[in-house]
N, C-alpha and C positions, 0 to 999 in steps of 0.2 A: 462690730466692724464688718464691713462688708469685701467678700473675696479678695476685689483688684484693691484697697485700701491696705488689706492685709497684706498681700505680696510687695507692694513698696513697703508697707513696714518691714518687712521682714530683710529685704534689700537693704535700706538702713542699717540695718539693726549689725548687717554682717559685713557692714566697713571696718575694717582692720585701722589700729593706732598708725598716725600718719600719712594715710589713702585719702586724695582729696579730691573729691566728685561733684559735676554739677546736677541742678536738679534735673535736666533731661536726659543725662547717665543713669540716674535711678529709675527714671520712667523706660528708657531702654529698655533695663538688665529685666524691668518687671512684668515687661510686656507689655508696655502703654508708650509707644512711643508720641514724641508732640503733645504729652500730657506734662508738662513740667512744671505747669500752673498747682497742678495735684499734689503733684508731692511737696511743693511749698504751701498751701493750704493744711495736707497734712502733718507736717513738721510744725505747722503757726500754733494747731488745735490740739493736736495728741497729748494726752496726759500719760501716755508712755516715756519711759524715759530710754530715750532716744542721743545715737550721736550726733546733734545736729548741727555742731563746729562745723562738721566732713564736710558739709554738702555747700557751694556757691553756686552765683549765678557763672555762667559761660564765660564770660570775663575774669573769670577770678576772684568778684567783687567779694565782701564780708559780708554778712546781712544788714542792714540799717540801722541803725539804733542798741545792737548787740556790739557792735565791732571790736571792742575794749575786750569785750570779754573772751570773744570769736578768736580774736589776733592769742590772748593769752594760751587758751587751750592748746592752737594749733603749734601756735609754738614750745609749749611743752611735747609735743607729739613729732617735734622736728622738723618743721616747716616754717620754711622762710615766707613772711610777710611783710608787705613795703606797701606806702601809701595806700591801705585798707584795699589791696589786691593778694594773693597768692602768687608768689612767684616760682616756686620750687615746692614742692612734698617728697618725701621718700616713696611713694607710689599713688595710681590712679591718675586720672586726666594732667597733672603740674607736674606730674614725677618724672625718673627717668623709667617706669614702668606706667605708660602712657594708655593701655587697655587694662579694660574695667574686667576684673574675673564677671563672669556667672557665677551667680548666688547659689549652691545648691539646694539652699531651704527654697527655692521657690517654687511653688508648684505649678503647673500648668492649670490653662482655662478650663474647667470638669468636661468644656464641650471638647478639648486635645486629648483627653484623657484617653488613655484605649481601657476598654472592661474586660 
């Protein structure tokens, strides 16, 4: 896996139960903004096992064809979902905590890095 693939993973990886983010929140926090094609390619393909309930489109939307399964999770995790949208999460973009922490596992680009 290559660097910037790694840092969205690794962004995923540190959504907390109940935090519900879209795929250009992960592209943000990881340094790839307007990449949010990416981290939904990445989530489609990863054979990591990944939070990938967490993450919607901007709307709130559920993933396609998941939804059944998307709606159950989140709602174990305490988030309310209404007509395959998210309405409410206890945090991250639907919550009442509406900013996404920074990940601290993310590293910088080697080229930000100071030696």
């Amino acid at each position: 896996m290559n660097e910037r693939d790694q840092r969205i993973v690794d962004v995923i990886r540190s959504l907390r139960e109940g935090e519900v983010v879209t795929y250009g929140d992960i592209a943000d926090v990881a340094g790839y903004p307007k990449m949010s094609r990416l981290v939904g390619r990445i989530l489609a393909t990863t054979d990591d096992d990944l939070p990938w309930w967490r993450v919607v489109n901007v709307a709130g939307r559920l993933v396609p064809g998941n939804e059944p399964e998307q709606m159950a999770l989140l709602k174990g995790e305490g988030v309310t979902v209404a007509s395959g949208h998210v309405r409410n999460a206890p945090s991250g973009r639907f919550g009442r905590t509406t900013q996404l922490r920074r990940c601290d596992a993310v590293v910088p680009p080697a080229s930000q890095r100071r030696t």
